[in-house]
N, C-alpha and C positions, 0 to 999 in steps of 0.2 A: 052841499050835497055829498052823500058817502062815495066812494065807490067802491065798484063791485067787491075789489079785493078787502075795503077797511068793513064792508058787510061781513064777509066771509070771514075774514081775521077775527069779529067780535063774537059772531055766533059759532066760535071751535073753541074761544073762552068759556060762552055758556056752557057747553055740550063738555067742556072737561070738569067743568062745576058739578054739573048734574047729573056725570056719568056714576058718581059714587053712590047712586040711592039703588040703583041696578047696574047690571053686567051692560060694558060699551057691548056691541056688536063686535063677535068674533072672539071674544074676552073667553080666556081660559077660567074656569071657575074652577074655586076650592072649597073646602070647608061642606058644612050639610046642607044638604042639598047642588052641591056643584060637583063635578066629574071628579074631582082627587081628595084626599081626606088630609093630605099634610101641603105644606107649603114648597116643602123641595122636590115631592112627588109631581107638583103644579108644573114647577119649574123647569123641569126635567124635559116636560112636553113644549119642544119648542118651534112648534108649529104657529103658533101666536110670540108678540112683542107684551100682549095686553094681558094681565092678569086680573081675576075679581075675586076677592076674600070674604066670602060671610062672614057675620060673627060668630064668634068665639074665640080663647085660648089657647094658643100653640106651640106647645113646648118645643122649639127644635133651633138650630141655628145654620143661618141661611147662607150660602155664598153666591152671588152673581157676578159673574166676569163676562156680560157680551153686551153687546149695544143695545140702546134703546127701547131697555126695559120699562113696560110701566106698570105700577101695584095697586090698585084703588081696594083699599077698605070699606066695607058698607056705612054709611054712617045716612043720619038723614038730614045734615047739615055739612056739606062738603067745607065752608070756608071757616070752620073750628077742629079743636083739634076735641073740643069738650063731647062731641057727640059723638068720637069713635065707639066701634063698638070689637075691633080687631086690635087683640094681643099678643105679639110673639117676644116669648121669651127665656130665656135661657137664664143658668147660675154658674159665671166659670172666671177662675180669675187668672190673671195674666202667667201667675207661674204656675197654676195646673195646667194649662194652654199652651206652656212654649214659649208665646211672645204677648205683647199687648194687644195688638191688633188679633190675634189669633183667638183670644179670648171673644170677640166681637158675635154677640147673638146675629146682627146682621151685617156682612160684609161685601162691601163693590169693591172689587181687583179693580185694575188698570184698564185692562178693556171694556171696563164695563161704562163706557161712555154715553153720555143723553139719558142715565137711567132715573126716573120720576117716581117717587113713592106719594100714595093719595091718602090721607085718615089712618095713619096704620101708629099703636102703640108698642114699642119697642123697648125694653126693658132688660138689664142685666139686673140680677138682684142678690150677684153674689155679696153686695154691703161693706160692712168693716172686716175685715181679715186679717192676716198675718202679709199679704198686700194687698191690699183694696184696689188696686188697676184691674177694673174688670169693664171692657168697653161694651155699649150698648149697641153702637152704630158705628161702623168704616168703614171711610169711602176714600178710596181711593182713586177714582173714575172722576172724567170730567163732565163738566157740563151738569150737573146732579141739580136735582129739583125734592124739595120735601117739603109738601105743604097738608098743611092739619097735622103732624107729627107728634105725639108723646113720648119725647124720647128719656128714659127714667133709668138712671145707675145712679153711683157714690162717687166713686174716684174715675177719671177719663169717661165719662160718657158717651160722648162723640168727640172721632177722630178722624176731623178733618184734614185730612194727608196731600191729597192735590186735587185741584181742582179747575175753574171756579167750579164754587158751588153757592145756592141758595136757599134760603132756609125760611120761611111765611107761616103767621098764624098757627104759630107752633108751640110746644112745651118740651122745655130743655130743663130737667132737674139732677140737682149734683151737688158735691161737695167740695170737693178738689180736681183742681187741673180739671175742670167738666168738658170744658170746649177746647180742643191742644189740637195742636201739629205742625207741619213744619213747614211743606211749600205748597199752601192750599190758599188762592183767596177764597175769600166767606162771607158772605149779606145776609145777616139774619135782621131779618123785619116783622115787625107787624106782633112779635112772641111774646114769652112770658120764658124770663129765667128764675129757677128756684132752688134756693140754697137750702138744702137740709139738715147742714150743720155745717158749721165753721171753714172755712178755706178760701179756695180763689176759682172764679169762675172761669177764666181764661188762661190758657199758658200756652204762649207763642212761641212755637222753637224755631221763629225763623233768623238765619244766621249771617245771614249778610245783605248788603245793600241791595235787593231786589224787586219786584214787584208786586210783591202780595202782602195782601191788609186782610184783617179780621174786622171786619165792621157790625156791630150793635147797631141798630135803627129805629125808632120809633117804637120801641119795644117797654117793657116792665120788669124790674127788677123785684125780687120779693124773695121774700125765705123765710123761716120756721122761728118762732119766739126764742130771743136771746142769740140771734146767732149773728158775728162778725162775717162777713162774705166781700174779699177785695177784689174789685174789676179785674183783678190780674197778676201774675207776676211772669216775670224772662224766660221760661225755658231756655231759651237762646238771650244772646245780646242784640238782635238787631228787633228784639218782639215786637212787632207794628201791631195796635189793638186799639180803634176808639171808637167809644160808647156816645151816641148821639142823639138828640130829640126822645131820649129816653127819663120814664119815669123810676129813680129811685129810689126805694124806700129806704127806714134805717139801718137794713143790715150792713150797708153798704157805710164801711166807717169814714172819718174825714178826712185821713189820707187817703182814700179811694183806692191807691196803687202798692203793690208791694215788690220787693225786691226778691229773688229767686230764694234766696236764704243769706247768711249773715257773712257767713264764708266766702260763698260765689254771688255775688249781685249783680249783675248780669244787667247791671243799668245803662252799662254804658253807652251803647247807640240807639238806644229805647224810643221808639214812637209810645207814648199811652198817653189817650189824648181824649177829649170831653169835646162838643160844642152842643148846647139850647139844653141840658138835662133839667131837670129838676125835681121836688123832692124833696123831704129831709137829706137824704145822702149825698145829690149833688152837693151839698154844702161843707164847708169847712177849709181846710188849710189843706193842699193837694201836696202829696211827695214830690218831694225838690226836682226830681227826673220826671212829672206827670206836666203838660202841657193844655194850655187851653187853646182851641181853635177860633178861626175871626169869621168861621164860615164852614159849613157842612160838607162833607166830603161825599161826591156823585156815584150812582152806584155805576155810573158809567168806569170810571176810572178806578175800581177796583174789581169788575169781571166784566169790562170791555164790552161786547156787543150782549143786548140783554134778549135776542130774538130765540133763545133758546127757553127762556124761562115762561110757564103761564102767564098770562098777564092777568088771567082774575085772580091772583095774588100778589101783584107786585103793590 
């Protein structure tokens, strides 16, 4: 028999499922028909934690720095990311911007802690450039929650900087360095990554022996006809990154792993690491520094207590 509390715990699962088809109660609304016309004018009004975004289009780039933000997108299928029907996005690349992260159509500072985005498409589309680091999404805040996300650049897409953070029933598309940073663990589950042209999906710049892993989980790999896409290369030397219970397709070549470049290889304390893949890509002859595991790594043990995360995405 339940009790009372594991009733209540399942039905705030529903009720954060279902809140995206309409405004939760007390939700700041934006877009037409809801109180503000732009997303940082929403924001601005912080009389509510809760925000509800209609659809449409919205050019602007957003900064949150305070706790326990949450953004639900309208869509009318909360657990895809396929039925968003809200876009913010921006075109700015890292050296018009000042920094990489500054570049960021949507940014969580440090205090922006417990902040949850619901169905929202997130996009930098400044492309190939004279520098292509143009980030879609960073976060910097912990505890972070993105589920249903489309999150779409070329070069750094999302910049996972610290965290934990968790990532469900998502869409992460990229080119190079798509998913990077430095002292953030990361669990993306349940997604779709997509390669648009040739590079590395992951670039870990963590740097020495510590605590955080970038975990892949049960996810899909895939990317654009003729295109070479490696699970990763070092940013840093101690890069921890493995890809697990995931489906690869061919982009994914048979060394699976790559070295930072030719010069700096950055191999040398490297976690890159497989267990259960499969696929065409899973297969072939792995870089000498890629490892196979004898057993799945818990999402416990890469962002500790998971009481912060929805559970109708885990």
């Amino acid at each position: 028999m339940w009790s009372a509390l594991s009733i209540f715990s399942a039905l705030a699962g529903v009720a954060s499922v279902f809140a995206a088809s309409s405004p939760p109660s007390g939700a700041i609304t934006i877009g037409s028909g809801g109180k503000y016309s732009t997303i940082a004018a929403g924001l601005a009004d912080t009389s509510s934690n809760v925000y509800y975004i209609y659809p449409g289009s919205y050019h602007e780039q957003i900064y949150i720095n305070r706790a326990n933000v949450k953004i639900y997108g309208q869509t009318s299928n909360a657990l895809t990311y396929t039925s968003n029907t809200v876009t913010i996005w921006n075109s700015l690349s890292a050296t018009a911007a000042g920094s990489d992260d500054a570049s960021g159509t949507v940014r969580i500072g440090t205090s922006g802690t417990g902040v949850s985005f619901y169905n929202l498409n997130i996009a930098n589309t400044y492309g190939v450039g004279v520098s292509s680091q143009a980030i879609a999404l960073s976060v910097y805040g912990a505890n972070f929650g993105g589920y249903g996300l489309n999150l779409t650049g070329y070069q750094d897409t999302l910049l996972a900087q610290y965290g934990p953070e968790f990532i469900s029933q998502s869409l992460i598309v990229g080119a190079t360095d798509y998913i990077f940073g430095q002292h953030a663990s990361l669990w993306i589950t349940k997604s779709v990554l997509y390669s648009v042209a040739s590079g590395y999906m992951t670039a870990s710049g963590r740097s020495s022996a510590d605590a955080y892993y970038y975990v892949i989980n049960d996810s899909t790999i895939e990317g654009a006809s003729g295109v070479t896409s490696y699970l990763g290369r070092p940013w840093a030397d101690y890069a921890r990154v493995i890809f697990q219970s995931c489906s690869l397709s061919s982009v994914v070549p048979a060394a699976g792993w790559s070295q930072w470049s030719s010069s700096t290889p950055n191999t040398d304390h490297v976690t890159f690491a497989e267990y259960g893949n499969t696929g065409s890509g899973a297969s072939g002859t792995r870089a000498s520094f890629a490892t196979k595991l004898s057993s799945p790594v818990s999402i416990t043990t890469v962002l500790g207590s998971t009481s912060w995360i929805d559970s109708s995405y885990m």
